[in-house]
N, C-alpha and C positions, 0 to 999 in steps of 0.2 A: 721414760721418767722425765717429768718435768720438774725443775726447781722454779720455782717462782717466789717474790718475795713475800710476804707475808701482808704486808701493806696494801697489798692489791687488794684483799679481800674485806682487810678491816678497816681500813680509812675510807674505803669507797665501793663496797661490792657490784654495785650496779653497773661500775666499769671493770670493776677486777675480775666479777667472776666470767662473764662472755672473754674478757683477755684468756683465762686460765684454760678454757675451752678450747680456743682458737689455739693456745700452745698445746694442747694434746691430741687434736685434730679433730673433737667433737662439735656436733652442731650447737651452738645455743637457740633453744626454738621458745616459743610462748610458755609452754608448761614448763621446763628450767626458772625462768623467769618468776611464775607465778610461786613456786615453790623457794623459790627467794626470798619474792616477799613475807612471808611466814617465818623464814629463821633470820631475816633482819626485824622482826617483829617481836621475835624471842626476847622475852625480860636477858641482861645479861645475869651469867650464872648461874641463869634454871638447867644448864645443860655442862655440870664441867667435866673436863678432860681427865683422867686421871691413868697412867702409866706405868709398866712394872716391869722394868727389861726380866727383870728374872722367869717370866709369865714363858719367854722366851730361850730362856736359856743364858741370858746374855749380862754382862757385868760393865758399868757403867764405864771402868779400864780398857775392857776389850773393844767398845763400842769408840771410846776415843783412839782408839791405837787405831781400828779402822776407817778412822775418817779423818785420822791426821793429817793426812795432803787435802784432802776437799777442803778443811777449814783451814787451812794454811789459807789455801785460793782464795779462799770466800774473805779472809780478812783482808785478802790484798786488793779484791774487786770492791769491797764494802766501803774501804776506806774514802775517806773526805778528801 
């Protein structure tokens, strides 16, 4: 598992996404790259995101109770 920030990919994917690669041990090669250019190409919005913990079993309660230390962490590293 990698955590990476989010930034990497949408302020600048041409650095972010080889960073994202290199943190999960995969090659970045031409064809990555090329298939990049096509979803930084993407109109925004032609492709949105949509989620349903229940899809999973899961309840938006139980999901904070399990990652209650990680987002403790995350707000202490995050911080300015």
């Amino acid at each position: 598992m990698a955590d990476v920030p989010y930034s990497w990919l949408g302020e600048d994917p041409y650095t972010g996404a080889p960073k994202l690669y290199e943190a999960i041990g995969a090659a970045w090669t031409p064809a990555e790259a090329a298939r990049l250019n096509g979803v930084v190409a993407r109109p925004a919005g032609t492709r949105p995101h949509t989620y349903d913990l229940a899809r999973y079993g899961l309840t938006r309660a139980g999901v904070e109770a399990a990652f209650a230390g990680y987002n403790a962490l995350r707000a202490e590293v995050d911080r300015p």
